[in-house]
C-alpha positions in Angstrom: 0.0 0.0 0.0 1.4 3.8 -0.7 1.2 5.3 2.4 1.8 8.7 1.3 -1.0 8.4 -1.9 -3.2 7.6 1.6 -2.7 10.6 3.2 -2.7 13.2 0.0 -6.3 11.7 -0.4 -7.0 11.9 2.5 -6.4 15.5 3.1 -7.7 16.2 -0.4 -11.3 14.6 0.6 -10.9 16.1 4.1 -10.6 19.7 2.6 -13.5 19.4 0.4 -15.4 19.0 3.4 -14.6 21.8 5.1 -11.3 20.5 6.7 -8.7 22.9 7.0 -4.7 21.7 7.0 -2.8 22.6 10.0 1.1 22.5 10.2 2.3 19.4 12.8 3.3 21.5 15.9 7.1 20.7 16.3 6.3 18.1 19.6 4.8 15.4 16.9 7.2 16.3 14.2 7.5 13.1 12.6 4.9 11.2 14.3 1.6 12.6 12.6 1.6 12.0 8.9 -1.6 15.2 8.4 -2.9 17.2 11.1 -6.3 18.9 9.6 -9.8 20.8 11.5 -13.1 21.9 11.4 -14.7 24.3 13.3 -18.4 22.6 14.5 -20.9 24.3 16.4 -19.5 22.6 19.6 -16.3 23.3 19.3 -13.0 22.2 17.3 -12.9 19.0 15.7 -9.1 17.7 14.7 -8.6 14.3 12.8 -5.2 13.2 12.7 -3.4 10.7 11.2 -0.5 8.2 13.1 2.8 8.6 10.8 3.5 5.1 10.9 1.3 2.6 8.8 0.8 -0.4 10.9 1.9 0.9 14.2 2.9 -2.8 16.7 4.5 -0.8 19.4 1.8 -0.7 22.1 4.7 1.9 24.2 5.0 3.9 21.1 0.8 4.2 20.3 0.6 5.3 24.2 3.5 7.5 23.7 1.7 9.3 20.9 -2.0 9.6 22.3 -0.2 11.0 25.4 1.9 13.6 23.5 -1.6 14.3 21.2 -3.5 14.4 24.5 -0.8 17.1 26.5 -0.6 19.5 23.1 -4.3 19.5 22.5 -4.3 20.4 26.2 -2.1 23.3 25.6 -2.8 24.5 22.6 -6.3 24.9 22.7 -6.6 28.2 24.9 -10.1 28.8 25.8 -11.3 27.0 23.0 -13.3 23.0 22.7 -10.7 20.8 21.3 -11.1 17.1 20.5 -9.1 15.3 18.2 -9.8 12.1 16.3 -6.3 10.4 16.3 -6.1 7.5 13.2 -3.6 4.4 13.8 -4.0 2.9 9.8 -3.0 -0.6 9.4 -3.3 -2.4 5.9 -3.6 -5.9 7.5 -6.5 -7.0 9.9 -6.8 -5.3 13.5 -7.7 -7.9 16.1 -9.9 -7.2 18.9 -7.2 -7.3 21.5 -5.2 -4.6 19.3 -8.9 -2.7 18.6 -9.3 -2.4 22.1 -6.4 -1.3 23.1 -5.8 1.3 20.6 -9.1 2.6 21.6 -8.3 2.5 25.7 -5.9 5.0 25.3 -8.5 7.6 24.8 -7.7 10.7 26.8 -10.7 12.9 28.3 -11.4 16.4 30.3 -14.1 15.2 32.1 -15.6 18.7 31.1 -15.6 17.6 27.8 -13.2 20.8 27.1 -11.0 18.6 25.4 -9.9 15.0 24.4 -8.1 12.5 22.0 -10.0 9.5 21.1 -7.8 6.8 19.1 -9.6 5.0 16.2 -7.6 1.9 14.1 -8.7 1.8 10.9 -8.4 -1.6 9.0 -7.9 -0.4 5.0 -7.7 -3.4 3.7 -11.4 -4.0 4.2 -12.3 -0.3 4.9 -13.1 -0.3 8.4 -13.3 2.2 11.2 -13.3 0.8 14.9 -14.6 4.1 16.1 -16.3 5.4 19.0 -20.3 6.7 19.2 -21.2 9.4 21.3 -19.4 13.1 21.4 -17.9 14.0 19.3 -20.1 13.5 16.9 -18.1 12.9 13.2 -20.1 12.8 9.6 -20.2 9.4 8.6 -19.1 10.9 5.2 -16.0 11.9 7.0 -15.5 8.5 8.4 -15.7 6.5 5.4 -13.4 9.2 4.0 -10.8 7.7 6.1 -11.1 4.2 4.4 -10.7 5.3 1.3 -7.5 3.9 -0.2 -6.4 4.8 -3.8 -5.3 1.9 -6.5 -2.4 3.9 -7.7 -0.4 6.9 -7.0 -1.6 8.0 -10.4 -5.4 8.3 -8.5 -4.9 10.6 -6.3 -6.7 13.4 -7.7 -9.7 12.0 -9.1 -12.7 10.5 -7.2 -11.3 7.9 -4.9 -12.9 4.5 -4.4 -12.2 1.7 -1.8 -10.0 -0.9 -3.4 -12.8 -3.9 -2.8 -15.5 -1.7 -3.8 -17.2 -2.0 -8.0 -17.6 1.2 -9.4 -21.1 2.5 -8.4 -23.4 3.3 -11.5 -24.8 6.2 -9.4 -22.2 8.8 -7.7 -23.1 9.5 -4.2 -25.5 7.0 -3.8 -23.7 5.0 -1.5 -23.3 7.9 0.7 -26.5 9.6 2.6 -28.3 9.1 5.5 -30.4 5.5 5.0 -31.4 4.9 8.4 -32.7 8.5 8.9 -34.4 8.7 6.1 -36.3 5.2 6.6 -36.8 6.1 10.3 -38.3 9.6 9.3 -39.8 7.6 6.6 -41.8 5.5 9.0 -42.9 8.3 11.6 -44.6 10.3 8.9 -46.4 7.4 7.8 -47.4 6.5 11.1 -48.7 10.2 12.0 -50.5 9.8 8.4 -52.2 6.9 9.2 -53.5 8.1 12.6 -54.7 11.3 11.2 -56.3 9.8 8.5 -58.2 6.8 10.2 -59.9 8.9 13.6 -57.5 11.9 13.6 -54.5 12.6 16.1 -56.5 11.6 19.6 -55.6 8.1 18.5 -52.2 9.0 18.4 -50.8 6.6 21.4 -53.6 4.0 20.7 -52.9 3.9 16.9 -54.8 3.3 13.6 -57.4 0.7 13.9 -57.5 -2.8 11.9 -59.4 -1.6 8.9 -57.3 1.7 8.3 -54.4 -0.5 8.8 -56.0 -2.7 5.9 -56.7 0.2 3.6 -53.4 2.2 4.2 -51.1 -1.4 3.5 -51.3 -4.1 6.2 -49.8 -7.3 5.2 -52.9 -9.5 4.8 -53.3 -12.7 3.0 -56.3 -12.2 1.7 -55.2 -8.9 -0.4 -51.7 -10.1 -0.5 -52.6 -13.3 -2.6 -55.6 -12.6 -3.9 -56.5 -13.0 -7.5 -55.6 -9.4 -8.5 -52.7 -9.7 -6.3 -51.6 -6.5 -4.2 -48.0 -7.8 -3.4 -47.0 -4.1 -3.1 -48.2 -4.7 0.6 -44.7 -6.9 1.1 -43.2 -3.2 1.5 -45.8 -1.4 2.6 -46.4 -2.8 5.9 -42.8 -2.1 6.6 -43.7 1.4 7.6 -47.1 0.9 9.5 -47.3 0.1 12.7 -50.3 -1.1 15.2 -49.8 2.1 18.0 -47.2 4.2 19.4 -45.5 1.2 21.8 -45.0 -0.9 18.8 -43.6 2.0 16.8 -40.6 3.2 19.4 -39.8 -0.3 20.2 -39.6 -1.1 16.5 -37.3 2.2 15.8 -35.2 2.1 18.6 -34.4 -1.2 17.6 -33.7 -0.4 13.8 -31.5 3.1 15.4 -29.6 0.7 17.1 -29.0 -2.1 14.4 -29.9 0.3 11.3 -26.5 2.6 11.7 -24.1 0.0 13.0 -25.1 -2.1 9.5 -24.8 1.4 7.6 -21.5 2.1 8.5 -20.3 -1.7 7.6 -22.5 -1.9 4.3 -22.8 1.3 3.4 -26.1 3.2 3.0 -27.4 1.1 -0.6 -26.6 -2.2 0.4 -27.7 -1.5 3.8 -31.1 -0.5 2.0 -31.2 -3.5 -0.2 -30.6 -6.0 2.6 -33.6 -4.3 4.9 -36.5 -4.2 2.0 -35.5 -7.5 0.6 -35.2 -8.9 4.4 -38.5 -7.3 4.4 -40.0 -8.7 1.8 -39.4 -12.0 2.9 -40.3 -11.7 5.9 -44.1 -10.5 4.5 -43.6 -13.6 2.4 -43.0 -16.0 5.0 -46.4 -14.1 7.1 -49.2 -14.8 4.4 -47.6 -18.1 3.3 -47.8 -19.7 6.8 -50.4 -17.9 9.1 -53.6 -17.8 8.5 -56.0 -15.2 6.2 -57.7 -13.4 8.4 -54.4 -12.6 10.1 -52.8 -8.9 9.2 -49.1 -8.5 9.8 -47.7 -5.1 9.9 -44.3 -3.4 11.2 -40.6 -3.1 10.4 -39.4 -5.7 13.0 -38.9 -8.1 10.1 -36.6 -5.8 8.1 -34.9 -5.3 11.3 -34.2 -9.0 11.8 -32.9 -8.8 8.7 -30.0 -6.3 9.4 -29.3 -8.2 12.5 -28.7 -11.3 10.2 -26.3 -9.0 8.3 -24.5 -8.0 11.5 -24.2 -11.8 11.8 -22.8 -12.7 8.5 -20.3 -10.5 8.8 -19.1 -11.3 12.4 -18.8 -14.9 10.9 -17.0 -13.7 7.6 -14.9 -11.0 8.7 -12.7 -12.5 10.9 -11.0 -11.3 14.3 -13.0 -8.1 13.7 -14.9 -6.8 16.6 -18.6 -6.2 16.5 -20.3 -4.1 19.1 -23.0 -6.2 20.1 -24.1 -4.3 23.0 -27.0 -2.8 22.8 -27.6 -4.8 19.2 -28.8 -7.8 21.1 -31.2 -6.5 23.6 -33.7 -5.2 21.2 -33.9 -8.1 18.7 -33.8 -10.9 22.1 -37.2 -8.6 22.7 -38.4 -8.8 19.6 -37.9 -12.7 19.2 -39.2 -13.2 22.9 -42.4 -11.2 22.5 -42.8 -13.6 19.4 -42.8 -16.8 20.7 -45.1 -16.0 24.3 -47.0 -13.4 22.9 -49.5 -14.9 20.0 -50.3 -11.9 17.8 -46.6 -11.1 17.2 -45.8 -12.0 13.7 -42.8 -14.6 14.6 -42.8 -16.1 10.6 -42.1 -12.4 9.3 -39.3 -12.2 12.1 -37.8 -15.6 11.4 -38.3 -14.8 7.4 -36.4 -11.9 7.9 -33.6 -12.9 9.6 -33.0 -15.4 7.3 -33.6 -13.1 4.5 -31.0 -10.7 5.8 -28.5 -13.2 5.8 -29.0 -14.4 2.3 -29.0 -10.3 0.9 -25.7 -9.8 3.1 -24.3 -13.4 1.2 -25.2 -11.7 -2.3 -24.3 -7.8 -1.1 -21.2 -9.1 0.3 -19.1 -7.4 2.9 -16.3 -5.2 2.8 -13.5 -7.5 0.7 -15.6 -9.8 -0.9 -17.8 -7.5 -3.7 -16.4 -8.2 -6.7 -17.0 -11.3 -9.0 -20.5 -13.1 -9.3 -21.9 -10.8 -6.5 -21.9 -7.5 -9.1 -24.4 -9.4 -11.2 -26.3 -11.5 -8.6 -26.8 -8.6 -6.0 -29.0 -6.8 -8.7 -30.3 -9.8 -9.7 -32.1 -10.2 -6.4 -33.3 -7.1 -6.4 -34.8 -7.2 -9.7 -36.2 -10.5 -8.8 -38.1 -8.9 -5.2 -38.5 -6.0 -7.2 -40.9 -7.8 -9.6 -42.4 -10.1 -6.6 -43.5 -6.7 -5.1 -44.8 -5.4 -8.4 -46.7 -8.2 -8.5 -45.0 -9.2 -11.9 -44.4 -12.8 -10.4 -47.5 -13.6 -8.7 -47.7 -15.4 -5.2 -51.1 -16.3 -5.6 -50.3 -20.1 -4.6 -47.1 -19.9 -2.3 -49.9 -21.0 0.7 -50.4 -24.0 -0.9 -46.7 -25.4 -0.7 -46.1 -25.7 2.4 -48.3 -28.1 4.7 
């Protein structure tokens, strides 16, 4: 890998951004490789990168975070300093090395200033980075993975080494789980107002708006003039206020953490065709009076991503906490709770897992998967236009 090809991106992409390049103060001559900020409406955010790629010397990564920690301390006057300090490696980053990069995190407890360490595996494009203050544009993360082919691409529009070209600039880069979480609110507030008005805001729609405005019923679904749009729709309605903030505190907590390891399009792709299945595994099994509606089947699905790539990216850390806890919920209230839609959840678990196989993870997206992961999506995309009917799929299975 060219280090210094790295680092000139880097600072190129960095500037576009709004990043500004400071001079390396003489203390960490030689040790920091680019020094750039931003001024952000808290304060001063730095991101700097270690010198060294592939720094082993636990003595000489504490040395640095120390000597990053006492000039930020210094140097910062009056003013709210924290700086994001990068240790780039080109191989994998083990947990043990992850976690130890990260403990040497220096805080004020005033939160007037601080050095939190990131490692940054490039040869897969990873960040192990911290959530919470200070907040950092997951534009500006990703930023940081970039890694040009050749010296010779250092001044065009740089793309991670494992990643196909995209057919669409930017379209791997905006704010998925916002906008489907947004997404969802307004169609919940829409379906309240328009089935008794707001006064039914904590109780929610009743059954027959739910019906009208895109429930995931059988007897619509796969019915003769099939309405097999309603495999997406009930994604975004949801029985009453509970069910809603359970179901998007969940996808907050699972939604971003698969955004920042898929990126925002594949992350998409594997929560509506998670989805999908998950409405086809409903109205195949239960029975036709039954309506299903809610997101908690997507949201299986991205947890089934998190797992395929805990299992294919190995001795890389993933953050279960707080991952767990809402999908354990969602299973539980399933299997003691009788009008929880368990076949959607199941379905879209397993359906997240088979559109992570096909998306692929960081490292593995070239080959067969640039035909196969559009593919699938043409294929669900015709299964929800109602192109390839599902009319029968109750009557294969017992």
């Amino acid at each position: 890998m060219n280090y210094s090809a790295y680092v000139e991106s880097v600072g190129s992409q960095l500037a576009d951004r709004g990043f500004e390049v400071q001079a390396v103060p003489p203390e960490l001559q030689g040790r920091l490789a680019l020094l750039v900020s931003r001024q952000e409406e808290w304060g001063r955010l730095l991101l700097a990168l270690a010198a060294e790629l592939n720094p082993s010397d636990p003595q000489e990564r504490e040395s640095l975070a120390q000597a990053c920690g006492a000039w930020v301390r210094e140097a910062r006057g009056d003013e709210v300093w924290h700086m994001i300090l990068l240790f780039p490696f080109d191989r994998t980053v083990g947990e043990e090395e992850a976690e130890a990069i990260a403990a040497l995190e220096e805080r004020d407890p005033g939160e007037r200033w601080g050095v939190i360490p990131w490692s940054a595996d490039l040869a897969v494009g990873l960040l192990d980075q911290h959530t919470g203050f200070p907040p950092v544009d997951e534009a500006v993360a990703r930023i940081l993975t970039d890694v040009p082919e050749t010296p010779e691409r250092r001044f065009v529009e740089v793309r991670p080494r494992y990643e196909a070209r995209r057919p669409w600039p930017g379209l791997d880069r905006f704010p998925a789980t916002r906008l489907i979480l947004a997404l969802t609110v307004a169609y919940y507030l829409w379906t309240v107002w328009m089935g008794g008005g707001l006064l039914n805001l904590i109780s929610g729609p009743d059954t027959l708006s739910l019906v009208i405005w895109g429930a995931n019923y059988s007897l619509l679904t796969l019915a003769e003039r099939t309405q097999q749009w309603r495999l997406v729709s009930h994604l975004f309605l949801h029985g009453g206020a509970m069910h809603l903030a359970f179901n998007m505190w969940a996808f907050w907590q699972v939604g971003r953490y698969c955004e920042l390891i898929y990126g925002s399009a594949r992350m998409l792709f594997i929560y509506f065709v998670a989805g999908v299945i998950g409405g086809v595994a409903s109205v195949a099994v239960r029975p036709g009076l039954v309506i299903s509606v809610g997101a908690s089947g997507a949201i299986l699905g991205l947890m089934g991503a998190l797992i395929y790539f805990a299992t294919t990216v190995r001795n890389r850390r993933v953050d279960w906490q707080g991952l767990l806890a809402p999908v354990a919920i969602n299973l539980l209230f399933g299997f003691v709770y009788g009008r929880v839609d368990n076949y959607a959840h199941i379905g879209g678990l397993l359906g997240g897992l088979l559109a992570a196989f096909v998306a692929g993870v960081p490292g593995e997206r070239g080959g067969w998967r640039q035909l196969a992961a559009p593919a699938l999506g043409v294929l669900v995309g015709l299964v929800v236009a109602g192109v390839l009917p599902l009319k029968h799929v109750s009557t294969l299975l017992p």
